[in-house]
N, C-alpha and C positions, 0 to 999 in steps of 0.2 A: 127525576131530574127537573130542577129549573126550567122554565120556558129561554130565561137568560142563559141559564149553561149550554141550555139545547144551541140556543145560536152563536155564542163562544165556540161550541165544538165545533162547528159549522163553518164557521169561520174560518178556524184554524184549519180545520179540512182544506178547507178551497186554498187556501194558502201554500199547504203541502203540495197539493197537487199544481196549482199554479208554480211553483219552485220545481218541483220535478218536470214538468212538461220544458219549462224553459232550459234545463237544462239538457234535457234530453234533444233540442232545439241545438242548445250550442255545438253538443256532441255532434250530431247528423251534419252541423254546417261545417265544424273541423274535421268532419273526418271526410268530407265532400271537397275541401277546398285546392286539395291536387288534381282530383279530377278534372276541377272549372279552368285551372292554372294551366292543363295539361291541353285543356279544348280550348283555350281564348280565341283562337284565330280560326275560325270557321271555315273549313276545308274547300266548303266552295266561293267563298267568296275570295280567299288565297289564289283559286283555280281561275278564279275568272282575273283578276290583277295579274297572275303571272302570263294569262293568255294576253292579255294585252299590253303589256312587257316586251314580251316576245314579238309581237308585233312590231311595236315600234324600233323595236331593237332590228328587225331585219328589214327596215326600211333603207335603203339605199341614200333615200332622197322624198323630200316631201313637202309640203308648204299646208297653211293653215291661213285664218282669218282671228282673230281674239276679240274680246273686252274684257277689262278687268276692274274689277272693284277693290279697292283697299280703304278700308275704315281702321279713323284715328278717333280716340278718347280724346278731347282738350280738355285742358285746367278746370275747365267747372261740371266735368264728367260727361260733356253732351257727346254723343257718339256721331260722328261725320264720317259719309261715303265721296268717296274721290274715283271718279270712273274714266278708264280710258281705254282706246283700241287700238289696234293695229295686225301687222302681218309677221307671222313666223316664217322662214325656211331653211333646209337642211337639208346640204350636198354633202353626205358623209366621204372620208372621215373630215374634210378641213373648211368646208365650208357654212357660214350662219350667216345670214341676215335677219334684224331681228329691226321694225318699226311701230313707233309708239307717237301718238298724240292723244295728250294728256290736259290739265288743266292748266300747267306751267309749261310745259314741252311739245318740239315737235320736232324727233328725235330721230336719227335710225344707227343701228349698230349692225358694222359688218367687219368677217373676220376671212383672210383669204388661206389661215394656214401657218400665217406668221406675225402679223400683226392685225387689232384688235383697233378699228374704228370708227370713232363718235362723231356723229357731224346733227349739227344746231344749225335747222333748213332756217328758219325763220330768222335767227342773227345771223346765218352763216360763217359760223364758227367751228371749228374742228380739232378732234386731240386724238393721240393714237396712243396706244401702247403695244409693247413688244410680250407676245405670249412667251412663257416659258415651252411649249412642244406644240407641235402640230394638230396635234385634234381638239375637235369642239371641249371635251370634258375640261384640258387644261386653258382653253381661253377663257370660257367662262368661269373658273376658279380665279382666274388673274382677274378678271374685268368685276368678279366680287370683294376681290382682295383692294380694288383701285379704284373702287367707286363707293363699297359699300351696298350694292344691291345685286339681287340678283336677276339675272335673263327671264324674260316671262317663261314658266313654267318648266323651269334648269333641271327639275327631278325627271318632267320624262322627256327632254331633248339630250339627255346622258347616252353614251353607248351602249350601258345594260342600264334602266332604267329600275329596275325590281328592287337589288340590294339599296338602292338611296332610298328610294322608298319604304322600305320595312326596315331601316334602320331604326331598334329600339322598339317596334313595334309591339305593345304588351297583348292587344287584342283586335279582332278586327271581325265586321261579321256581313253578312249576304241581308239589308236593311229591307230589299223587296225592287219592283218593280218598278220604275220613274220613264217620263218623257222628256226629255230635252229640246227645242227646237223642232219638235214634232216626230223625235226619233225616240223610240222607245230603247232605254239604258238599264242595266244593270247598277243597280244606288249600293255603295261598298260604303262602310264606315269602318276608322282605324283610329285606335289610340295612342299615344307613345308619353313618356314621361313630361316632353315639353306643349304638344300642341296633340291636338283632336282634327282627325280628317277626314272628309270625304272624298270618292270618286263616283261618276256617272259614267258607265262604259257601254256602248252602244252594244246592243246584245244578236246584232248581226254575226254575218262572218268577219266583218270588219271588226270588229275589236277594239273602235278608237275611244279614248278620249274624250268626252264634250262638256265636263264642268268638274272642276277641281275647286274645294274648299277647304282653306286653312284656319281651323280656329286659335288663337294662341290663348292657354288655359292662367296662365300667372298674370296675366297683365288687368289690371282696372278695365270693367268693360266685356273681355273678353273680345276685342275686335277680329276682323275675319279678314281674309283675305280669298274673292274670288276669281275664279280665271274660265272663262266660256271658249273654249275652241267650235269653228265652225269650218265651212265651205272646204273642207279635207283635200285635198290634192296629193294620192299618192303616187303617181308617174314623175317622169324624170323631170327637174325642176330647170329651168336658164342659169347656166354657173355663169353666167356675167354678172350676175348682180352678186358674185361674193366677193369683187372688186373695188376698192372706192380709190376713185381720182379726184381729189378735192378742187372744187373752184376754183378759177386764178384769183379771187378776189375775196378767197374766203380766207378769214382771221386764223391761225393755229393756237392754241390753249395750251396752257403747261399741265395743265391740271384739270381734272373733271371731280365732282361732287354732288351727294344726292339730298334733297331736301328732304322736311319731314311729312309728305305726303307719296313716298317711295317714285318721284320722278328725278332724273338725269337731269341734271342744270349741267349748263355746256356756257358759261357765261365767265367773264374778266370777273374778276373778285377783286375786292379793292383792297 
């Protein structure tokens, strides 16, 4: 034979066998792909979210410290961080106080059970609205339906907080070991159709919370949305403060509205 033929056949060999391997590839990945489909959600890291679920979930009452980050894409695609802090708390079932100073705001919301209050310290301005029922879940559905934004961190100040949270949820997995604040966390990562999450779960017997990240995956950018819980308080919290008595000399709003840096404007519109 040709030294030519010799490397034609040679050729063709490796071809063959290159077409056979690959398909035997595809095979192995389809006939694998129920099994991946079937484990997406990695059982301890499910265990460890549902344990701290459960926590929050039987918390009576509790109070927290925050910072939050929220980044916007502008028109020429540069990516801007917007940061701001404030205090959470919750006298279940009807009581939130929830305050924020931000880069436009200096805001606080508080809910006694039945109506739903925004008070603008810095103008002294104030709007309320009327919840549809008594517990936290339905104020802050109203207060997102009537501002457009929602409560810092609404997924886990819910009364079961697990189902909001895995709603959708395609896969989720146990990413390893992280510090927060000097506290050593459980780093959870979750998928869903619309955004990519993470959690950092303090890997004590406490169980809390200390950094929640939302990526949203369709948008230009992919901007995130962060939220740091700190200084935990879980003993019984002053239900005076789920009362607001507005100034004698403060303004009332017809209306509230959020700008596009996800802050509360509490301000006359013209």
């Amino acid at each position: 034979m040709k030294r030519e033929n010799i490397h034609d056949a040679a050729r063709s060999g490796s071809r063959r066998r290159a077409i056979g391997l690959a398909a035997a590839a595809i095979t192995v990945a389809l006939s694998a792909a129920p099994a991946l489909s079937q484990s997406a959600i990695d059982p301890d890291a499910d265990a460890i979210l549902h344990a701290m679920a459960d926590k929050l979930k039987g918390m009576a009452s509790f109070s927290a410290e925050y910072d939050t980050d929220h980044e916007i894409v502008d028109r020429q695609g540069q990516k801007l961080q917007y940061s701001a802090s404030g205090t959470i708390a919750i006298s279940r079932p009807s009581g939130l106080r929830v305050t924020r100073s931000g880069p436009y705001a200096d805001t606080e919301v508080v809910f006694d059970g039945k109506v739903v209050s925004l008070y603008g310290k810095a103008l002294n301005v104030y709007a309320q609205i009327d919840s549809p029922g008594p517990s936290i879940d339905e104020a802050v559905d109203e207060f997102r339906m009537s501002t457009g934004l929602d409560a810092v961190g609404a997924d886990l100040l819910a009364a079961d907080p697990y189902p909001l949270l895995m709603d959708g949820v395609v896969s989720g997995s146990l990413v390893g070991t992280s510090f927060v604040g000097g506290i050593e966390c459980d780093h959870l990562a979750f998928r869903n159709d619309r955004v990519d999450w993470q959690i950092w779960i303090s890997a004590d017997d406490r169980k809390l919370p200390l950094k929640y990240v939302i990526t949203t995956k369709w948008v230009t950018g992919a901007p995130q949305y962060t939220l740091r819980l700190r200084n935990w308080n879980t003993d019984k919290v002053d239900d005076k403060q789920f009362f607001f008595t507005p100034p004698a000399d403060a303004k009332k709003l017809d209306a509230v509205y959020s700008d596009a840096v996800g802050d509360l404007v509490l301000e006359a519109q013209e």
